[in-house]
N, CA, C and O atoms as a GROMACS GRO file, in nm:
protein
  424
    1UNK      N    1   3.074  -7.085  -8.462
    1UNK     CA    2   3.209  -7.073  -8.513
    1UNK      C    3   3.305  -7.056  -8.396
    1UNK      O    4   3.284  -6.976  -8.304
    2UNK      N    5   3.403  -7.129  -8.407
    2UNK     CA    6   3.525  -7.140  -8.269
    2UNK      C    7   3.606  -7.019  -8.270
    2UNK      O    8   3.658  -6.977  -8.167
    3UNK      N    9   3.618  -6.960  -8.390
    3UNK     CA   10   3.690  -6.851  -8.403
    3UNK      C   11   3.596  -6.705  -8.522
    3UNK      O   12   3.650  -6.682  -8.630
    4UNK      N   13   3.486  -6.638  -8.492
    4UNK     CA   14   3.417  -6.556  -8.565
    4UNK      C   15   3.489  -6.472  -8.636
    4UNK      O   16   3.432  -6.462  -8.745
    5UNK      N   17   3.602  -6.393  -8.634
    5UNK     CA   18   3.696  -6.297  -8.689
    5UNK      C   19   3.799  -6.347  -8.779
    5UNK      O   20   3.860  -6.282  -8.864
    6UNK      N   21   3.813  -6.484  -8.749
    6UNK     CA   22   3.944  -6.554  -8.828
    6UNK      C   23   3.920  -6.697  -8.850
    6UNK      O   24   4.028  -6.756  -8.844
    7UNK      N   25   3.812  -6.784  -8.874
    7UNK     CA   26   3.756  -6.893  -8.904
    7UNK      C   27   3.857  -6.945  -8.985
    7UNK      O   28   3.939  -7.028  -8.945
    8UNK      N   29   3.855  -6.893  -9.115
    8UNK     CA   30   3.929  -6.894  -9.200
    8UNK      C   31   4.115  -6.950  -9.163
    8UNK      O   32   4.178  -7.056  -9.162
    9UNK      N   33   4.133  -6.851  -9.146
    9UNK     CA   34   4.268  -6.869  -9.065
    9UNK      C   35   4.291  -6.968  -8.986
    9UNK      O   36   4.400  -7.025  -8.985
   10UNK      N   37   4.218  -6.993  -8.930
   10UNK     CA   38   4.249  -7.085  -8.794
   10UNK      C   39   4.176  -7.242  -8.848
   10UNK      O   40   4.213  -7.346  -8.794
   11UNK      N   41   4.071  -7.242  -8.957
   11UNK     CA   42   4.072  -7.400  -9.008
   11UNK      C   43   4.228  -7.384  -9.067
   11UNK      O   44   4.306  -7.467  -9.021
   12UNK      N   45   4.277  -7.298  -9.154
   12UNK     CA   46   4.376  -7.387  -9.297
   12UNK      C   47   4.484  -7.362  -9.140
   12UNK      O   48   4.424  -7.451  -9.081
   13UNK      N   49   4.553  -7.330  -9.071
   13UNK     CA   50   4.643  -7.359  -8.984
   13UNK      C   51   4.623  -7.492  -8.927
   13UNK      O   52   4.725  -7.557  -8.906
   14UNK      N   53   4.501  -7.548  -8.896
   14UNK     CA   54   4.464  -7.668  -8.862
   14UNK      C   55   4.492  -7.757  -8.970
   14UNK      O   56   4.549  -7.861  -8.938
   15UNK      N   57   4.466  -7.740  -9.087
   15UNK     CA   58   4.419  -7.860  -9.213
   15UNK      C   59   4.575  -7.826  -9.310
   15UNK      O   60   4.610  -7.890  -9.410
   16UNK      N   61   4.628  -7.744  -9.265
   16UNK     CA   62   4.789  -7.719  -9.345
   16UNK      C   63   4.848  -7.843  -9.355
   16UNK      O   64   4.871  -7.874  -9.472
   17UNK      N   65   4.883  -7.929  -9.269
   17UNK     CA   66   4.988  -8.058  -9.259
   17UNK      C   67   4.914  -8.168  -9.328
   17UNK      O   68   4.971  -8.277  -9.338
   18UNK      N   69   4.808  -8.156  -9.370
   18UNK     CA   70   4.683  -8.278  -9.414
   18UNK      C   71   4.627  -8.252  -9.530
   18UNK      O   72   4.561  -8.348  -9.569
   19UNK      N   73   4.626  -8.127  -9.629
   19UNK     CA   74   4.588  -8.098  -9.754
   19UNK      C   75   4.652  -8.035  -9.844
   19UNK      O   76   4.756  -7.990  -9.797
   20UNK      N   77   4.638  -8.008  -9.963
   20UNK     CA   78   4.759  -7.968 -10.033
   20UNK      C   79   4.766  -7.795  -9.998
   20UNK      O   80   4.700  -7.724  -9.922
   21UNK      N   81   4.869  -7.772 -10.085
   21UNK     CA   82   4.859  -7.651 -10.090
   21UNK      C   83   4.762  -7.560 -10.154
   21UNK      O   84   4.722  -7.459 -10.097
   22UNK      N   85   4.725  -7.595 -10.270
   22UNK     CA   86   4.582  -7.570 -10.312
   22UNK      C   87   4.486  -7.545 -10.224
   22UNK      O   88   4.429  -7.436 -10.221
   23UNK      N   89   4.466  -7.611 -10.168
   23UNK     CA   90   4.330  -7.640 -10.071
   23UNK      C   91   4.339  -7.575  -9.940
   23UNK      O   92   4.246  -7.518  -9.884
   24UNK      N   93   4.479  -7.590  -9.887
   24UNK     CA   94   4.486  -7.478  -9.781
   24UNK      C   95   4.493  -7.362  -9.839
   24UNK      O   96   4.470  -7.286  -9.745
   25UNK      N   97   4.510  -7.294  -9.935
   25UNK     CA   98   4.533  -7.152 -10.000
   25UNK      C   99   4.345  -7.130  -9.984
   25UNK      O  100   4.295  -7.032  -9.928
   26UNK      N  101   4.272  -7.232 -10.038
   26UNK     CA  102   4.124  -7.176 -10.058
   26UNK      C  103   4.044  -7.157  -9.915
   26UNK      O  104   3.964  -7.068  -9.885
   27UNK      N  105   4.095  -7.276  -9.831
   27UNK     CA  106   4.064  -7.244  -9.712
   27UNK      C  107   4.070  -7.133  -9.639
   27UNK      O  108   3.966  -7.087  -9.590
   28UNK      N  109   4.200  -7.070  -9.619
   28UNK     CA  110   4.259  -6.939  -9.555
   28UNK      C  111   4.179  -6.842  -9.651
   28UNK      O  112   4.123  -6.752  -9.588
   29UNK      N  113   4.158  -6.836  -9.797
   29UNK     CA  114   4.107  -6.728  -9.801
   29UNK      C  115   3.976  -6.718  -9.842
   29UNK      O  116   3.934  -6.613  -9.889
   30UNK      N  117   3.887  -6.841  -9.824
   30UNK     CA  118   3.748  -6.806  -9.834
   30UNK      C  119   3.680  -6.708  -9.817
   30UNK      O  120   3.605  -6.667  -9.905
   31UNK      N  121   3.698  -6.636  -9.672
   31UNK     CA  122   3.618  -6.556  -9.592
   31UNK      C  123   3.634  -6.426  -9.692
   31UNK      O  124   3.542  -6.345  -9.684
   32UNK      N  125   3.747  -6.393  -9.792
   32UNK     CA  126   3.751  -6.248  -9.835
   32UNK      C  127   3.673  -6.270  -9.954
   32UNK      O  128   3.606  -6.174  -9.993
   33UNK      N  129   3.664  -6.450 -10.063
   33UNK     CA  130   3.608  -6.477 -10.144
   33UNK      C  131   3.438  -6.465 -10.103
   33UNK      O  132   3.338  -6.450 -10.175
   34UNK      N  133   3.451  -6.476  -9.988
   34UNK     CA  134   3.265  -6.531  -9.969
   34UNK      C  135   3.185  -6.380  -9.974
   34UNK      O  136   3.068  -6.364 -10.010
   35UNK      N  137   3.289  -6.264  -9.925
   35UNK     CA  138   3.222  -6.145  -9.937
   35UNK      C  139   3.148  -6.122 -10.069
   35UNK      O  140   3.058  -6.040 -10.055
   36UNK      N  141   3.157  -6.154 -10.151
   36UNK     CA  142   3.132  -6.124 -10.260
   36UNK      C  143   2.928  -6.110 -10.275
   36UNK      O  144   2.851  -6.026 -10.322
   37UNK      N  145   2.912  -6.266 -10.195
   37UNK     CA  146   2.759  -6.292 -10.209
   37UNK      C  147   2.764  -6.215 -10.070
   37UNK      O  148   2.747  -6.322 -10.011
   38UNK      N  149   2.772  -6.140  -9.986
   38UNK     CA  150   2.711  -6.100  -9.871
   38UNK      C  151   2.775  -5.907  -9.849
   38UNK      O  152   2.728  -5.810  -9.789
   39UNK      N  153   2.868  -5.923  -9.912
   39UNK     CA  154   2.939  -5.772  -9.849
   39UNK      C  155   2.880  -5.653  -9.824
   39UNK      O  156   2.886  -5.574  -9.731
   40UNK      N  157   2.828  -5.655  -9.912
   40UNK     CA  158   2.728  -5.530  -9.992
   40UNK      C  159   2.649  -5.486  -9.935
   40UNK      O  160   2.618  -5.367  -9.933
   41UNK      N  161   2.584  -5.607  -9.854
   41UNK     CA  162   2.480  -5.567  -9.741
   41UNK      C  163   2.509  -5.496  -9.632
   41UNK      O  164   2.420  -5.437  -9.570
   42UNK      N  165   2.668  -5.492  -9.585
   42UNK     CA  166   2.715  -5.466  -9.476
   42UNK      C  167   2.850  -5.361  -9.475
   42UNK      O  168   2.920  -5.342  -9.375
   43UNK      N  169   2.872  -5.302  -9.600
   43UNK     CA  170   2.895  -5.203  -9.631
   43UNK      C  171   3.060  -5.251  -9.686
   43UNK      O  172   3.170  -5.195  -9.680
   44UNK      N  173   3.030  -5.332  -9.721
   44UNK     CA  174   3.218  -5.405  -9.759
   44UNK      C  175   3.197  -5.429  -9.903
   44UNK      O  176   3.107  -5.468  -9.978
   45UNK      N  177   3.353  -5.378  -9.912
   45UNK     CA  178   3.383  -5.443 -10.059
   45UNK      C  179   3.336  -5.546 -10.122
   45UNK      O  180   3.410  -5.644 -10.111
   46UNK      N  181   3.217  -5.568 -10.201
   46UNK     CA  182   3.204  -5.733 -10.284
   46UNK      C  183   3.334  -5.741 -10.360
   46UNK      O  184   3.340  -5.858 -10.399
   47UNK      N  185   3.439  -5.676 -10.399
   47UNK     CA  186   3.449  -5.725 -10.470
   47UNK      C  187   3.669  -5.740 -10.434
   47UNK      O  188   3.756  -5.780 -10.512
   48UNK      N  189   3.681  -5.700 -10.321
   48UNK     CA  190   3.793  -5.747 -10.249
   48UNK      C  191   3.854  -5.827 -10.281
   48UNK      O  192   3.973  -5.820 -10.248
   49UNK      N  193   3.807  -5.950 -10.363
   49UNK     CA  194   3.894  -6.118 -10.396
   49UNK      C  195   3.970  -6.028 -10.540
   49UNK      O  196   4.067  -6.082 -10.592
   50UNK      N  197   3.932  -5.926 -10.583
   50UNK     CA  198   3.988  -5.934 -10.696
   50UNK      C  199   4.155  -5.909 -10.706
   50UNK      O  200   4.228  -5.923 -10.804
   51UNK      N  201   4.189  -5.866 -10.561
   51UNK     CA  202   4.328  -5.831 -10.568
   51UNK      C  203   4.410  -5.971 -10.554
   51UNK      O  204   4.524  -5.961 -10.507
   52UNK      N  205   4.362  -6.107 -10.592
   52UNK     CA  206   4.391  -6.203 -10.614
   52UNK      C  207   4.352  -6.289 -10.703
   52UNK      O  208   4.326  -6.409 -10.711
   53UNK      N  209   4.354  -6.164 -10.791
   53UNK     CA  210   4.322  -6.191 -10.918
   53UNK      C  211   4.418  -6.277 -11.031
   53UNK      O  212   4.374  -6.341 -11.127
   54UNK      N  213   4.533  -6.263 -10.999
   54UNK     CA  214   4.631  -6.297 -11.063
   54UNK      C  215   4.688  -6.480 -11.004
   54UNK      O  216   4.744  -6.569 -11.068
   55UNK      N  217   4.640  -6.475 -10.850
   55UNK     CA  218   4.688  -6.580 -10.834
   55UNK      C  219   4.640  -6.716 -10.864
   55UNK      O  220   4.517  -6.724 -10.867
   56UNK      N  221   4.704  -6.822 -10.888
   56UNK     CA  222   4.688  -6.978 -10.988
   56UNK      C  223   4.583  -7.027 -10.899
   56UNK      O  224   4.531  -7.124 -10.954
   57UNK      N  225   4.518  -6.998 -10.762
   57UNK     CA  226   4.434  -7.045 -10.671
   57UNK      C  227   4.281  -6.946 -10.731
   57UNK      O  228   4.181  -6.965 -10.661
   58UNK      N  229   4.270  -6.885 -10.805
   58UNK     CA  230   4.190  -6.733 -10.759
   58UNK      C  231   4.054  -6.836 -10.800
   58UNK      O  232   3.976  -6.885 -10.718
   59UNK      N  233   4.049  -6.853 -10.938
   59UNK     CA  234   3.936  -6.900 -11.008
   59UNK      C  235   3.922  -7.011 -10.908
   59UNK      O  236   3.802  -6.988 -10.892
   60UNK      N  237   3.939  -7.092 -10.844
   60UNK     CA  238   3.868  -7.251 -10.767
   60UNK      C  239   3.834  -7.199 -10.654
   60UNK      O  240   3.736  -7.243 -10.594
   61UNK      N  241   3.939  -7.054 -10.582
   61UNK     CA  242   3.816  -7.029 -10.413
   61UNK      C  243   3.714  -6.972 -10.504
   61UNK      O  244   3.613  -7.042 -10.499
   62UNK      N  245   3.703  -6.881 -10.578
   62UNK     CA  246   3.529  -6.824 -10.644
   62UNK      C  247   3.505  -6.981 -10.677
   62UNK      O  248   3.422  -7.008 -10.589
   63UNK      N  249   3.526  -7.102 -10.749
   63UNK     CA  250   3.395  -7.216 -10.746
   63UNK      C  251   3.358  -7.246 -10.648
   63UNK      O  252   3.237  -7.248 -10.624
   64UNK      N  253   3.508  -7.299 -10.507
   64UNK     CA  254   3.462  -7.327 -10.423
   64UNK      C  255   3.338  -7.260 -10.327
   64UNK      O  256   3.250  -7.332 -10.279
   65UNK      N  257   3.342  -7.128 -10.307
   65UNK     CA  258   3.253  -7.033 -10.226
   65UNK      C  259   3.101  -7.015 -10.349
   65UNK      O  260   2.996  -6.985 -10.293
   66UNK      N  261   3.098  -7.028 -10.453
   66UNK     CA  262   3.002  -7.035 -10.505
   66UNK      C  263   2.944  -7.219 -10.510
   66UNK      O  264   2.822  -7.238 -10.503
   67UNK      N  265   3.005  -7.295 -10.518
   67UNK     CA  266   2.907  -7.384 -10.533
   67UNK      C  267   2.920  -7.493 -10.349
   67UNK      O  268   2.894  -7.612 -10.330
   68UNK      N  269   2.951  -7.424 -10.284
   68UNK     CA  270   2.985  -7.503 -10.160
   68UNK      C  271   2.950  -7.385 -10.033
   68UNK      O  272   2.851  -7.396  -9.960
   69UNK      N  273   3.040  -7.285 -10.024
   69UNK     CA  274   3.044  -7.215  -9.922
   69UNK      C  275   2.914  -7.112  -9.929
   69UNK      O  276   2.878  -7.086  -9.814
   70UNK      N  277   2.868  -7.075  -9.986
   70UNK     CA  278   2.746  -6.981  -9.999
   70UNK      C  279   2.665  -7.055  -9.950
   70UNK      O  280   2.614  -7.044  -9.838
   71UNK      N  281   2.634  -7.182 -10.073
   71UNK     CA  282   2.481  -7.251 -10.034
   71UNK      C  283   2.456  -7.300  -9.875
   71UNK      O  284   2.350  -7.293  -9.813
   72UNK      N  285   2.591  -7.354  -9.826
   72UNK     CA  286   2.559  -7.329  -9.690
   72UNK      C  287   2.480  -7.273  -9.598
   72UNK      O  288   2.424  -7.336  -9.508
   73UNK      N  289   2.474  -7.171  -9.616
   73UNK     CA  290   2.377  -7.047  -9.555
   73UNK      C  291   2.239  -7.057  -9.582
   73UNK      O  292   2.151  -7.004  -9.513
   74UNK      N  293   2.215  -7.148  -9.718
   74UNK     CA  294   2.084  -7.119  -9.753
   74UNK      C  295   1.987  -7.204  -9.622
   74UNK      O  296   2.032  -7.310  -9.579
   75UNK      N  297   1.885  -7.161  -9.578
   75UNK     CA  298   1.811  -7.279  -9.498
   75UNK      C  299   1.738  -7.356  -9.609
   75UNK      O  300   1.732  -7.468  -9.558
   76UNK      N  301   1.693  -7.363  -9.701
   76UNK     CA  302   1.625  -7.448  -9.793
   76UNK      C  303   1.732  -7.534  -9.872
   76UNK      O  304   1.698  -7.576  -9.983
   77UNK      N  305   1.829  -7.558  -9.834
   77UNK     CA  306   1.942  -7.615  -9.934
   77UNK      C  307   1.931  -7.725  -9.842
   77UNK      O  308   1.906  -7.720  -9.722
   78UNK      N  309   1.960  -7.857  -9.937
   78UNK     CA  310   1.936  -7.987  -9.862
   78UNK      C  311   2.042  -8.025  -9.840
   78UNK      O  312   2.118  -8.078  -9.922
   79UNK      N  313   2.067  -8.000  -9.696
   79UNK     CA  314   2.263  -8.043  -9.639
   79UNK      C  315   2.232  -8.177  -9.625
   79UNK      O  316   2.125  -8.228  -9.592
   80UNK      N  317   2.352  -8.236  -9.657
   80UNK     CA  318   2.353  -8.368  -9.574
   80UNK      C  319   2.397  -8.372  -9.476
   80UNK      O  320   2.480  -8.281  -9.475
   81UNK      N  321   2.399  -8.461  -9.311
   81UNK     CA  322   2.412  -8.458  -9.222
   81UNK      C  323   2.547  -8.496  -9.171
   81UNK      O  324   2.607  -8.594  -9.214
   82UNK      N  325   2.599  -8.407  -9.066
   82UNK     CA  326   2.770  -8.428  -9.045
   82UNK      C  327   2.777  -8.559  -9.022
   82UNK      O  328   2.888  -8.586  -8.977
   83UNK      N  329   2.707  -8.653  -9.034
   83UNK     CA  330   2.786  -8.820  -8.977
   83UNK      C  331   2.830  -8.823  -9.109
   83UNK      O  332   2.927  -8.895  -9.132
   84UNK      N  333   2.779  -8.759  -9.204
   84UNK     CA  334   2.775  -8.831  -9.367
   84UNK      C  335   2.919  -8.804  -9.366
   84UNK      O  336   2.985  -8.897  -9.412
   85UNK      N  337   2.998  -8.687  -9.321
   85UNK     CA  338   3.134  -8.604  -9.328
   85UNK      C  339   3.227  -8.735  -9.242
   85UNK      O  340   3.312  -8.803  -9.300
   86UNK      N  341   3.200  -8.748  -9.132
   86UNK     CA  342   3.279  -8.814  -9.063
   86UNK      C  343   3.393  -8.900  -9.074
   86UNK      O  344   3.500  -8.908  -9.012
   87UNK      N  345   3.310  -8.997  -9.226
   87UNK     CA  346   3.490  -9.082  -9.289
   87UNK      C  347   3.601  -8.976  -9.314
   87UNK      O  348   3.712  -8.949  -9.269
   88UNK      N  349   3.511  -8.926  -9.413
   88UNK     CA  350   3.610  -8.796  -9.488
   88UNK      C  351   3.729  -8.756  -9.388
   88UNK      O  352   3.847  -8.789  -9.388
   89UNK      N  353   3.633  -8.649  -9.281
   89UNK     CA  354   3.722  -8.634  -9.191
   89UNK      C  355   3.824  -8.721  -9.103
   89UNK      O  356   3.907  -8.660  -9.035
   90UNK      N  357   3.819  -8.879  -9.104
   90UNK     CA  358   3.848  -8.927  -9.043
   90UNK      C  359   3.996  -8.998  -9.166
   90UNK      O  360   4.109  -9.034  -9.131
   91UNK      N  361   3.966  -8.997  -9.239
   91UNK     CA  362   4.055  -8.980  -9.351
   91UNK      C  363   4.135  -8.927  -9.371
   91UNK      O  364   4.240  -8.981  -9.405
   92UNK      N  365   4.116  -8.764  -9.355
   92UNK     CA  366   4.167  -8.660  -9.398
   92UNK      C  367   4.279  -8.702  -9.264
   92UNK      O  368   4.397  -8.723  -9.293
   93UNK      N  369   4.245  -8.710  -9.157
   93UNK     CA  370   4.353  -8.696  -9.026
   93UNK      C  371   4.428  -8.772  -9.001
   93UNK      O  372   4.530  -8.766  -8.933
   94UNK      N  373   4.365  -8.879  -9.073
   94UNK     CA  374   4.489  -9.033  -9.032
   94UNK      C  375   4.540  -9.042  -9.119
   94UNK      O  376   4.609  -9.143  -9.128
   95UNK      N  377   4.543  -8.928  -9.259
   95UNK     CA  378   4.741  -8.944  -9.322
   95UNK      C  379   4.821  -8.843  -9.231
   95UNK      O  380   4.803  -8.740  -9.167
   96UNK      N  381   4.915  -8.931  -9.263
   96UNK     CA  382   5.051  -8.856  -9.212
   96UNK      C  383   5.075  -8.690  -9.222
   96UNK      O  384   5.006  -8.635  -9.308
   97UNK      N  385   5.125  -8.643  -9.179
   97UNK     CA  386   5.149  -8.478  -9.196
   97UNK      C  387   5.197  -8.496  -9.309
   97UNK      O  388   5.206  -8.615  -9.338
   98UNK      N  389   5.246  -8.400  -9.414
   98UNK     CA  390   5.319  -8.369  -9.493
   98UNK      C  391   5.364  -8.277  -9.535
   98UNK      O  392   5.422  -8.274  -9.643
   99UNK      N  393   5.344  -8.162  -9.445
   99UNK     CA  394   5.303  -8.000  -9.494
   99UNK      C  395   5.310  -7.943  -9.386
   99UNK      O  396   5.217  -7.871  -9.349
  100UNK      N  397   5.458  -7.967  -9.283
  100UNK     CA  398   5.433  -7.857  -9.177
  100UNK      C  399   5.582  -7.846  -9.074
  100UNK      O  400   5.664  -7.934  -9.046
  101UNK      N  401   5.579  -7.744  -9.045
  101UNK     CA  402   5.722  -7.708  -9.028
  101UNK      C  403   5.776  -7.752  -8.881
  101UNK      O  404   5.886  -7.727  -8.833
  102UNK      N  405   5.669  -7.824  -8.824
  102UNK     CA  406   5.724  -7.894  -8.690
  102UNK      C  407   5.769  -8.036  -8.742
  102UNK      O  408   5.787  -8.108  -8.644
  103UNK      N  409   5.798  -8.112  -8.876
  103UNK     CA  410   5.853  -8.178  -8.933
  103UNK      C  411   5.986  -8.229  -8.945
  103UNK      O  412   6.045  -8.122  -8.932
  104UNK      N  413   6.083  -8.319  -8.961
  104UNK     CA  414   6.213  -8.259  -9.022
  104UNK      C  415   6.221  -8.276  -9.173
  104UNK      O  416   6.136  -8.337  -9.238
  105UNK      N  417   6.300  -8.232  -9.211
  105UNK     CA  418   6.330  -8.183  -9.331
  105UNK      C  419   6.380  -8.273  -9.412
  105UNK      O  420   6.494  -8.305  -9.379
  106UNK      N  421   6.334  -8.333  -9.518
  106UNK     CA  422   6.361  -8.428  -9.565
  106UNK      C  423   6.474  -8.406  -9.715
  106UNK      O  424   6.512  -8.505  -9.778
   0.00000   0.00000   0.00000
């Protein structure tokens, strides 16, 4: 990880100008959603996401971190291999910004 303390943070600052707002909201706050499957072990709140409980994002970071970000971790989970990612990503970067304040203002 390029950044261990703020992963989180520092992808959706990257992926802000290139995904919606949705998606950067789940990004930035995965890391407090993901506690949930790991906290417990390490003496943290599991259950911390709930003070975003209210917000229109809350329910899709819990799918996202349950059916994407957890299994990650598993070693028996059958990843597919980052070339498989590569269009995606290569996709994702060659639209235009749309979402960022070094922009002008339309």
């Amino acid at each position: 990880t390029l950044a261990p303390y703020n992963h989180a943070a520092m992808a959706a600052v990257i992926l802000r100008a290139y995904v919606s707002e949705k998606v950067c909201w789940i990004i930035e706050h995965h890391d407090i959603f993901s506690i949930y499957y790991w906290g417990h072990h390490w003496g943290l709140d599991r259950h911390a996401r709930e003070k975003y409980k209210y917000h229109p994002y809350y329910q899709s970071a819990i799918d996202f971190c349950e059916n994407y970000d957890q299994k990650s971790f598993d070693p028996d989970y059958d990843s597919l291999s980052i070339e498989f990612f590569e269009p995606m990503v290569h996709r994702i970067f060659a639209r235009p910004c749309h979402n960022s304040s070094y922009l002008p203002k339309k």
